[in-house]
Each structure stands twice: as structure tokens, then as C-alpha cells.
C-alpha positions in Angstrom: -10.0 16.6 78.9 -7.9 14.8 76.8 -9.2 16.6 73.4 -8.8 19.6 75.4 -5.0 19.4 76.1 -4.3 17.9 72.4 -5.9 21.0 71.2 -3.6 23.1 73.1 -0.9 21.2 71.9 -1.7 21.7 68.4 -2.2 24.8 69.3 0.9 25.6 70.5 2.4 23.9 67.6 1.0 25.8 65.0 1.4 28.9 66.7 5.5 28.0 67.3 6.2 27.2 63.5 3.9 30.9 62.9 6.1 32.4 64.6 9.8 30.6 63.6 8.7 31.6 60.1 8.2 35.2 60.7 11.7 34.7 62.5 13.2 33.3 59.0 11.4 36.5 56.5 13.2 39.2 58.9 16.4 36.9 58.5 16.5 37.2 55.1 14.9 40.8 54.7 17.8 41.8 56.8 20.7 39.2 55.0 19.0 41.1 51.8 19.8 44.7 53.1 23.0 44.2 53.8 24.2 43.4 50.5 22.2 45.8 48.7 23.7 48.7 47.5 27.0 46.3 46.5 27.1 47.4 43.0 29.3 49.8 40.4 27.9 51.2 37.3 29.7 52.5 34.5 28.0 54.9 32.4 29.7 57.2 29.7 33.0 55.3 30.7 32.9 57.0 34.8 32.5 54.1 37.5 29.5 55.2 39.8 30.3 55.3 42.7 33.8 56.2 43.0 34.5 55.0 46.4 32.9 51.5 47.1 33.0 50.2 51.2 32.5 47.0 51.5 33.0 43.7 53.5 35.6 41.0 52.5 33.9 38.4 50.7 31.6 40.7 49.7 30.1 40.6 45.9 30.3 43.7 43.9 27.7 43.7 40.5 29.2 45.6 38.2 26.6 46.7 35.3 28.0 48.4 32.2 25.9 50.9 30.6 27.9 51.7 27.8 28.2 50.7 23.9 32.1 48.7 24.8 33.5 46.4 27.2 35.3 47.2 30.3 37.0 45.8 33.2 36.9 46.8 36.6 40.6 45.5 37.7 42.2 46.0 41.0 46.0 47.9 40.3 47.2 45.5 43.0 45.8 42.6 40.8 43.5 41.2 43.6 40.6 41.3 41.6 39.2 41.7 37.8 35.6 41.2 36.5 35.1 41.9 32.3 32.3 43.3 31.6 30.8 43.2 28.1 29.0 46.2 26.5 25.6 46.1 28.0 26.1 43.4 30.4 27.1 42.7 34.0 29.4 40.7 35.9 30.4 40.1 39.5 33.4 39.9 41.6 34.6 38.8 44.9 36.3 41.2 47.2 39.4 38.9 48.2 40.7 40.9 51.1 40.7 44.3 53.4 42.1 47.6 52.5 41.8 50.3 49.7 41.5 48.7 46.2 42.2 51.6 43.3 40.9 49.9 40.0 41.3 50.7 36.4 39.5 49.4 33.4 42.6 47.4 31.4 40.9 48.6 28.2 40.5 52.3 28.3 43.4 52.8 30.7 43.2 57.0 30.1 39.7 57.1 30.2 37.9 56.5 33.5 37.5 58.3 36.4 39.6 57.2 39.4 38.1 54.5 41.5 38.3 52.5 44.5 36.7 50.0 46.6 37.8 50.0 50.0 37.3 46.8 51.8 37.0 46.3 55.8 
């Protein structure tokens, strides 16, 4: 009886921590899907997507596709990321509202942009 019961124990153990870890994957599939799609790309000097939502204290990737350097710079000044040619860089959306951004650069020519942060 006793081998019996510590069986079930273990059992019941193993079976617990089985389960607690499938509990932690889906945590971090879903942390994982909800900062996907957080990104700007800049391609032929256009930001892609022009209208960003986001989260505050979210992070934006910025990846820059073309042959020079840009910025992606909040006109209220709340945020600015550099970004070399060819590279990527990140930034941290600081606070809520509609951000218009510019590249300091090439001030004439990029689309108009915006993340708009809730």
C-alpha cells in the first residue's frame, strides 16, 4: 500500500510540473504575439507602416533598408532612434497619444508618419 500511494504521488507530481510547463510555453507564445508586429521599415526613404498603434512602453524596431542613415524622431521630441544604413535600432515609446516623426536628416524626403500610442 505504501508503494502504492508514493506512486501516486509521484504521479501526481510529475503530472503537475507537465502541466505548469505547458502553462509557461502558452505564456510566452502569447507575451511573444503581442509584441510582434512592433516594427517600422524604411525602404527607398518611405517609413512602412505609416501609422504605428502601439502600447506605452512598447519597443518599436526600426530596420533601415536603404544605402544612408536615418532617424525616426518624434516632432514633439519624445523619442529618436538613429538608424545606420543597413542597420536597425530600437526605441521606447515614452507616453500615450499621436507621435508625427520625421527623419532629422532628410527632413523633405519621407513620407509622413506617426506612431500613435494608447
Amino acid at each position: 500500500m505504501r508503494l502504492l500511494t508514493k506512486l501516486t504521488i509521484a504521479l501526481a507530481a510529475v503530472l503537475g510540473m507537465a502541466l505548469t510547463a505547458v502553462g509557461v510555453v502558452s505564456d510566452a507564445h502569447q507575451a511573444g504575439a503581442q509584441t510582434a508586429g512592433k516594427a517600422i521599415t524604411i525602404n527607398s526613404f518611405q517609413y512602412s507602416p505609416d501609422h504605428l498603434p502601439v502600447k506605452v512602453g512598447d519597443k518599436v524596431t526600426i530596420t533601415n533598408n536603404d544605402d544612408a542613415p536615418h532617424t525616426v524622431t518624434a516632432n514633439d521630441g519624445s523619442f529618436n532612434a538613429d538608424v545606420p544604413a543597413h542597420g536597425t535600432a530600437t526605441l521606447t515609446v515614452p507616453k500615450a497619444g499621436a507621435h508625427p516623426y520625421h527623419c532629422t536628416y532628410h527632413s523633405t524626403g519621407h513620407n509622413p508618419a506617426e506612431i500613435d500610442a494608447s
